[in-house]
Backbone as a printed PyTorch tensor [residue, N CA C, xyz], in Angstrom:
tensor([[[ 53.6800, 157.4590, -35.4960],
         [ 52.8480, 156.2950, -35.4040],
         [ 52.8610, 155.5320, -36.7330]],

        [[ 53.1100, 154.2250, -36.4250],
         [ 52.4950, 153.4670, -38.1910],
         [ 52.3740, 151.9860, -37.4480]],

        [[ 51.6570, 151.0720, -38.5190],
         [ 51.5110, 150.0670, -38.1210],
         [ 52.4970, 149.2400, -38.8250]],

        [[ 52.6760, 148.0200, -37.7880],
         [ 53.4800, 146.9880, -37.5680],
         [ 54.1130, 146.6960, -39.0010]],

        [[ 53.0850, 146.2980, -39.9490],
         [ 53.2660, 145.9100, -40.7850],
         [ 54.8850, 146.9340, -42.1560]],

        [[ 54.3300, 147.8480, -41.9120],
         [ 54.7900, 148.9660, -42.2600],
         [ 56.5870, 149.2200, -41.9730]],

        [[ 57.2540, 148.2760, -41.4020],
         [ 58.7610, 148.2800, -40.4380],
         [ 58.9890, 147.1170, -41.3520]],

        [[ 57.9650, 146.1020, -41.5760],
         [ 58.9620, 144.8270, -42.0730],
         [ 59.3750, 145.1710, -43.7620]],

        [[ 60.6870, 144.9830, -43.7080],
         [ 61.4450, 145.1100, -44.7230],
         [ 60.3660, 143.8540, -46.2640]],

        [[ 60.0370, 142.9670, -45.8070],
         [ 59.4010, 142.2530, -46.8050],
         [ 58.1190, 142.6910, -47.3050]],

        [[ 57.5000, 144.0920, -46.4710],
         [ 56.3320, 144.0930, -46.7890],
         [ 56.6680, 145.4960, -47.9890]],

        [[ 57.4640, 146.2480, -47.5070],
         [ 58.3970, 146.9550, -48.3890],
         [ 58.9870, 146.4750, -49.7050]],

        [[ 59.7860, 145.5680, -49.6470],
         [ 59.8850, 145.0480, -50.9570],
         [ 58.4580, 144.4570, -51.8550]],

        [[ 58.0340, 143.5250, -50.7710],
         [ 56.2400, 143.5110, -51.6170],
         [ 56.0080, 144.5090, -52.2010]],

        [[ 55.7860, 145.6340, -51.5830],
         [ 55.5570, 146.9250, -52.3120],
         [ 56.1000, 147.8420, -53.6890]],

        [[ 57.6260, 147.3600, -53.5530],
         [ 58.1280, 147.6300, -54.3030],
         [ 57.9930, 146.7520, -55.8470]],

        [[ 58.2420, 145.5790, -55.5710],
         [ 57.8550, 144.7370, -56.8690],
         [ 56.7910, 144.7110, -57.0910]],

        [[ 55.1780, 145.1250, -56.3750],
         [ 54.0140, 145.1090, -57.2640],
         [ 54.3490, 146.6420, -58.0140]],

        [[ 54.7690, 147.6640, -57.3210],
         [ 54.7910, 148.7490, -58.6090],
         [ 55.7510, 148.7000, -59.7770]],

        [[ 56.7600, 147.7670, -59.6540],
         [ 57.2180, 147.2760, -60.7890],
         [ 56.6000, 146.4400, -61.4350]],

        [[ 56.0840, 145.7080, -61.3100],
         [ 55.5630, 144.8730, -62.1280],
         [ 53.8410, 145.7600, -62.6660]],

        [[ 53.6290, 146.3440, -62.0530],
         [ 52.4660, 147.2220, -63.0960],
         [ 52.8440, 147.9840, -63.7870]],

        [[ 53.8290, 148.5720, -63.6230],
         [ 54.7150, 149.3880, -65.1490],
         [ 55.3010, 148.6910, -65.9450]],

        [[ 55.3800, 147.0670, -65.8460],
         [ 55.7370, 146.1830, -66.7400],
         [ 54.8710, 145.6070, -67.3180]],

        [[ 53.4560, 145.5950, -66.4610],
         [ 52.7990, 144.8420, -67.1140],
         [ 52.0350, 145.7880, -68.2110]],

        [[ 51.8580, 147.3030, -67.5580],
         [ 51.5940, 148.1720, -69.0840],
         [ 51.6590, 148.0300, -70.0750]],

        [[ 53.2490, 147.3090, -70.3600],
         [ 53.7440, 147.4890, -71.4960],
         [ 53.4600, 145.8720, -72.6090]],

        [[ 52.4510, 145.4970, -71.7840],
         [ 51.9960, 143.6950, -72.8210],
         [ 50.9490, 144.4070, -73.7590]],

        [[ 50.9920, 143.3940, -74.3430],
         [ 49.7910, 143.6840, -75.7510],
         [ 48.3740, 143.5230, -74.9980]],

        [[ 47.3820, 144.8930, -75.2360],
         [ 45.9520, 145.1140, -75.1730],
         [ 45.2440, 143.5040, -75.1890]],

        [[ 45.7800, 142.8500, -75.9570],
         [ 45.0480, 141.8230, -75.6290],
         [ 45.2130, 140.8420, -74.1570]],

        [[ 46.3550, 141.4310, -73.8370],
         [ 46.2770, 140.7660, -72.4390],
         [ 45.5200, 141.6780, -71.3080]],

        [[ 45.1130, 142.3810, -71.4380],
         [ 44.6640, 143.3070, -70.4560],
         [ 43.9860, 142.5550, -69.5490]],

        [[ 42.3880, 141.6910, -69.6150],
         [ 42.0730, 140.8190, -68.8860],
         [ 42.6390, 139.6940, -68.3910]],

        [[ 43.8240, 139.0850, -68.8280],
         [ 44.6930, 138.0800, -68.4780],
         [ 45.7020, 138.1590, -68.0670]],

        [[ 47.1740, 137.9820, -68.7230],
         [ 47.8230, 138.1960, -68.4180],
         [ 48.3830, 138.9680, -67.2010]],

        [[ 47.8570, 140.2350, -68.1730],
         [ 48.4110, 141.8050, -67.3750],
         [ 47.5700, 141.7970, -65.8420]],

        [[ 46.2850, 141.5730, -66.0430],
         [ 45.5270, 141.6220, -65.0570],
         [ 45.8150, 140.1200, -63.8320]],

        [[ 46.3020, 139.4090, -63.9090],
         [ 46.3990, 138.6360, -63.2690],
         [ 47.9310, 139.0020, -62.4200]],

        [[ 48.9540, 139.7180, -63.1150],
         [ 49.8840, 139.6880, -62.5590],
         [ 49.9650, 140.7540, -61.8160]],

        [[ 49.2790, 141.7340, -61.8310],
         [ 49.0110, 142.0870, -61.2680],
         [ 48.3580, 141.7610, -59.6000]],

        [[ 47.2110, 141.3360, -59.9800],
         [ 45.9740, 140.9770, -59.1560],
         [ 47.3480, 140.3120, -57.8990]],

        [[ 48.2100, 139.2450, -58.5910],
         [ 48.9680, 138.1940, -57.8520],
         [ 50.4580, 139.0340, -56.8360]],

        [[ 50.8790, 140.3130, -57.5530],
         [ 51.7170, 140.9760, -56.8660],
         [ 51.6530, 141.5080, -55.9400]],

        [[ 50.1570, 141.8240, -56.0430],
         [ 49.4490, 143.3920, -54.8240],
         [ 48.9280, 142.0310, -54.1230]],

        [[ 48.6370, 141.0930, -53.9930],
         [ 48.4560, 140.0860, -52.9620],
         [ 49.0430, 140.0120, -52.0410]],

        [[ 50.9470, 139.9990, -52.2050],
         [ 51.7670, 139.4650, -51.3950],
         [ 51.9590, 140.5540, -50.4760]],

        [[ 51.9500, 141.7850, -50.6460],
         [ 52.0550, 142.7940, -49.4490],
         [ 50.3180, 142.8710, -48.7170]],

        [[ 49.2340, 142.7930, -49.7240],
         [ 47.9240, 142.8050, -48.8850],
         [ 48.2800, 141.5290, -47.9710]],

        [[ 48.2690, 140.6340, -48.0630],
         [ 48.5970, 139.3780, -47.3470],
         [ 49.6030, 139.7720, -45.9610]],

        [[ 50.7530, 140.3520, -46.3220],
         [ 51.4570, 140.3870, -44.9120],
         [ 51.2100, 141.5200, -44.3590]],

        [[ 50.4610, 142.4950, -45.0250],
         [ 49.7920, 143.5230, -43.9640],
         [ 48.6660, 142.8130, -42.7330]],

        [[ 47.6490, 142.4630, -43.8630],
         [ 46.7210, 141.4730, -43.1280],
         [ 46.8750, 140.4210, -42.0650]],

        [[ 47.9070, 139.6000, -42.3020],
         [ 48.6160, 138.7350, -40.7900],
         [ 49.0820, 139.1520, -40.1580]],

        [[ 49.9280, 140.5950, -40.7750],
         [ 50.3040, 141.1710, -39.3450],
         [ 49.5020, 141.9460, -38.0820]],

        [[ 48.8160, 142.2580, -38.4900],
         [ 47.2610, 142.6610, -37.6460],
         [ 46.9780, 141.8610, -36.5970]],

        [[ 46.8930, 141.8630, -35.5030],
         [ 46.2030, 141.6400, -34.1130],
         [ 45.6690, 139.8920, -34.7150]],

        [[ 46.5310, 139.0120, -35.1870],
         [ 46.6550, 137.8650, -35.5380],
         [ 47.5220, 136.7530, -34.6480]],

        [[ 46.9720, 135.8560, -34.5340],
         [ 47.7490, 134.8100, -33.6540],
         [ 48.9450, 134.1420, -34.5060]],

        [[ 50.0360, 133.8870, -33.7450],
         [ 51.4400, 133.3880, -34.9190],
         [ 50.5890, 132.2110, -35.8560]],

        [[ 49.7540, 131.1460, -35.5610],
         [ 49.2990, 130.1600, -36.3390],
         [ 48.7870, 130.8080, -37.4920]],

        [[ 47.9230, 132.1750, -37.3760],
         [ 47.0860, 133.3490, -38.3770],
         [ 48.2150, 133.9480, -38.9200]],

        [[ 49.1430, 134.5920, -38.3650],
         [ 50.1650, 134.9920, -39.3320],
         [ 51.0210, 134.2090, -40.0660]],

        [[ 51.2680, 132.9320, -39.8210],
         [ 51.8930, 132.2130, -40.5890],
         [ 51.2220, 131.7300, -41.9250]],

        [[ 49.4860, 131.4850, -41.1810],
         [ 48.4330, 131.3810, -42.8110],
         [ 48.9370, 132.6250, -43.4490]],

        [[ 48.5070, 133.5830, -43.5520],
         [ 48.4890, 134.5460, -44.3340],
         [ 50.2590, 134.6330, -44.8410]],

        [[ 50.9250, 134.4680, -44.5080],
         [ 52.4880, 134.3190, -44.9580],
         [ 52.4390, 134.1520, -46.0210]],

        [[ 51.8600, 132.3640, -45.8980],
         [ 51.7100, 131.5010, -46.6790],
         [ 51.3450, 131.4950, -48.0400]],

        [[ 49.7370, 132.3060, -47.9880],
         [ 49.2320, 132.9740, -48.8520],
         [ 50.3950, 134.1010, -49.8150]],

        [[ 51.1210, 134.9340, -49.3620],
         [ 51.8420, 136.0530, -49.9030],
         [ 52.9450, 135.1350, -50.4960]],

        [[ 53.4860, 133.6620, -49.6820],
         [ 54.7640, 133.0480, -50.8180],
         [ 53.6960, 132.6130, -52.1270]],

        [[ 52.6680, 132.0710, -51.5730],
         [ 51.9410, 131.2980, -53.0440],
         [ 51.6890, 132.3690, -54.4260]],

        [[ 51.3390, 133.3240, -53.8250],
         [ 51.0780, 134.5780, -54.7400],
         [ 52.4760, 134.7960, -55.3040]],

        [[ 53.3750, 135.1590, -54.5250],
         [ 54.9830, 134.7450, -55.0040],
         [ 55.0740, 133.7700, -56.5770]],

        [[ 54.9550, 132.8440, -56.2710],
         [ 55.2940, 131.6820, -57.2040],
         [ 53.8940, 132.0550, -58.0180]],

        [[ 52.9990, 132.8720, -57.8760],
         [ 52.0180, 133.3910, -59.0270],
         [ 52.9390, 133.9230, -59.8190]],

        [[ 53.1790, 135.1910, -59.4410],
         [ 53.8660, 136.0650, -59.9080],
         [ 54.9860, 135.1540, -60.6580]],

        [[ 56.1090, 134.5130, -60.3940],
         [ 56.9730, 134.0490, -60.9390],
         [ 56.4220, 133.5710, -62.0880]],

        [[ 55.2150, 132.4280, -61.9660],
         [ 54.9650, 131.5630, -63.3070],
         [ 54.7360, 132.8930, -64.3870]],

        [[ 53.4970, 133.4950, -63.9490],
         [ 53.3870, 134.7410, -65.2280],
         [ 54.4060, 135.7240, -65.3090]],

        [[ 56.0370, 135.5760, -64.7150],
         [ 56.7230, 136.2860, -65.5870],
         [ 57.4300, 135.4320, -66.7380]],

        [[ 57.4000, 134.0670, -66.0660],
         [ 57.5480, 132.8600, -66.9630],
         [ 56.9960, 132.7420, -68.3120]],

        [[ 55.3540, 133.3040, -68.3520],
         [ 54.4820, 133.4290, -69.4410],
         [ 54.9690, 134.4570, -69.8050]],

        [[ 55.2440, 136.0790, -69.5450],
         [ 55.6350, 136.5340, -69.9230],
         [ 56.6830, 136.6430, -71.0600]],

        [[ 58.0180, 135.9790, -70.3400],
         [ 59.0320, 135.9730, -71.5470],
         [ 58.8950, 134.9210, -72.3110]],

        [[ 58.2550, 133.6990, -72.2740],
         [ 57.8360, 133.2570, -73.3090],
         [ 57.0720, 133.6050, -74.6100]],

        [[ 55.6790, 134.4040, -74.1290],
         [ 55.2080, 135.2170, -74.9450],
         [ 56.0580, 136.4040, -75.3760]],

        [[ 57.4190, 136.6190, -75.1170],
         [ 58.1290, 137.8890, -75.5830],
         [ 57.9450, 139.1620, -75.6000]],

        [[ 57.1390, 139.1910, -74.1320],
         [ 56.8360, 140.5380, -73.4870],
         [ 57.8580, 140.9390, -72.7430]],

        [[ 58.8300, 140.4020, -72.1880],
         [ 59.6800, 140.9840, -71.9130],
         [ 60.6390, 140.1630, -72.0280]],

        [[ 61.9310, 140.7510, -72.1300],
         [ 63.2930, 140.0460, -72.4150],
         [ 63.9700, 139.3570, -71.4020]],

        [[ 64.7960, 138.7010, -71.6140],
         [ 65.8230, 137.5960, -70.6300],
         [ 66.3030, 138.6860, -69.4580]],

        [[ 66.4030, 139.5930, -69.9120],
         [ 67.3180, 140.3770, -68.2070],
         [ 66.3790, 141.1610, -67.5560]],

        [[ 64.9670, 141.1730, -68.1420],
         [ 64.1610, 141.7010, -66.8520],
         [ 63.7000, 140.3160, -66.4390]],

        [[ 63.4360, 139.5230, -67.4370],
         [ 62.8010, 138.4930, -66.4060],
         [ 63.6550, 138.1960, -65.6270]],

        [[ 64.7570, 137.9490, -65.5130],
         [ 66.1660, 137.7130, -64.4720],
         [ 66.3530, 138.6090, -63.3420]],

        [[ 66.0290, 139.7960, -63.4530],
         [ 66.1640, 141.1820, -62.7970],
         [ 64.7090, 140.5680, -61.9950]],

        [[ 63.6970, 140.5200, -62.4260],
         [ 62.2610, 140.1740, -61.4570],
         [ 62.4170, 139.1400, -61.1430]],

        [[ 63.4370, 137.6090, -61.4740],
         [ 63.1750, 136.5440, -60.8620],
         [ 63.9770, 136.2060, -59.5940]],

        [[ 65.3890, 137.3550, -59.9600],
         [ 65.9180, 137.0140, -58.7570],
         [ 65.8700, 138.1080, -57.5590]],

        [[ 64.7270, 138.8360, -57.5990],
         [ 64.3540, 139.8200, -56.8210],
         [ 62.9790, 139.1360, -55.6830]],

        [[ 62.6020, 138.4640, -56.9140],
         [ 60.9850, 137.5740, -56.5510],
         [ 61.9800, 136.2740, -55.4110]],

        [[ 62.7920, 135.4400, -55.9680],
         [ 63.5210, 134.4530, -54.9340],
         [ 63.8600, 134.9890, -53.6660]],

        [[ 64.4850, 136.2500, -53.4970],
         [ 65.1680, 136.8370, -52.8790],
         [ 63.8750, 137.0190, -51.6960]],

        [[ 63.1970, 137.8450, -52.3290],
         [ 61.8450, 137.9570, -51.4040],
         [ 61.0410, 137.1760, -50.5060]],

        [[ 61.1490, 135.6430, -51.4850],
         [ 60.4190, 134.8570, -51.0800],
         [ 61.4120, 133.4950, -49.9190]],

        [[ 62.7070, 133.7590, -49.9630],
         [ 63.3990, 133.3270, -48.9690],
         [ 63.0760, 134.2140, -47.7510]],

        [[ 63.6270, 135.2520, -48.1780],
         [ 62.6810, 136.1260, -46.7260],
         [ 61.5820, 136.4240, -45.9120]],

        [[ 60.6230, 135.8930, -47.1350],
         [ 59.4080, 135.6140, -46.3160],
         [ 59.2280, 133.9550, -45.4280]],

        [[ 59.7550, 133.1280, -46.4680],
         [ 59.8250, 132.0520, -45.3680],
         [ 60.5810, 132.2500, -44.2760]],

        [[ 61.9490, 132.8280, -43.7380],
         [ 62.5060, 132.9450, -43.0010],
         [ 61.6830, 133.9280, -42.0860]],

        [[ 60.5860, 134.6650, -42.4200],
         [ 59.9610, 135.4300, -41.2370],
         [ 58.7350, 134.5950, -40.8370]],

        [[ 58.3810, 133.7940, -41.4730],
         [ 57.0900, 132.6860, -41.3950],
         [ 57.6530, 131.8090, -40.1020]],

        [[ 58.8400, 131.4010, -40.6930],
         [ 59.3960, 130.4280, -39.5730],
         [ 59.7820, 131.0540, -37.9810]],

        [[ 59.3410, 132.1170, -38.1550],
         [ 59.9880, 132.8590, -36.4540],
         [ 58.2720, 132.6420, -35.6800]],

        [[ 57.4390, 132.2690, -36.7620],
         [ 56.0180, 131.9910, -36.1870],
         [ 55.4220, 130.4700, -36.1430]],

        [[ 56.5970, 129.6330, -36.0650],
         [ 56.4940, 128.2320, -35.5320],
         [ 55.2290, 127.9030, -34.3670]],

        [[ 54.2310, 126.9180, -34.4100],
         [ 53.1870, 126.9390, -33.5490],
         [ 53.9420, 125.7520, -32.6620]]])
């Protein structure tokens, strides 16, 4: 037995890049703890809570909101890895390694959004 949500390959990768990105975000300076770190967080574990949540006993118009929600959190995540390597928390090939993992993701989520056309 498992639920729905649990089969889609995007909710899996969701999963996978918020636990990467909290072992990345470990590694920022104490002073980001309330900001930074904590936000990118907060914005990663969104995108799989989000497509668990629409996938639930939701009408396609309800699952496509909540989609929606998990790309925006997406492009969260992207800007603060953006802040990230600017602030020089992490270097050019992880941010590259997380940005084109984060694109990758987030084509796939639109492409499953769109199978829920109203």
């Amino acid at each position: 037995m498992s639920f729905k949500f649990e089969k889609l390959h995007i909710w899996k990768d969701a999963m996978s890049l918020g636990e990467e990105i909290n072992l990345m975000a470990d590694t920022f300076p104490k002073k980001e703890i309330y900001n930074l770190s904590s936000q990118i967080r907060r914005a990663t574990d969104s995108i799989a809570l989000n497509i668990s949540e629409g996938s639930i006993l939701q009408s396609n118009p309800e699952q496509r909101r909540f989609l929606g929600y998990s790309i925006r959190s997406l492009a969260e995540v992207v800007t603060c890895l953006y802040k990230a390597k600017n602030r020089k928390y992490i270097n050019d090939e992880i941010f590259k390694k997380k940005y084109d993992f984060c694109y990758k993701l987030m084509n796939m989520m639109i492409a499953y959004r769109n199978k829920f056309n109203s």
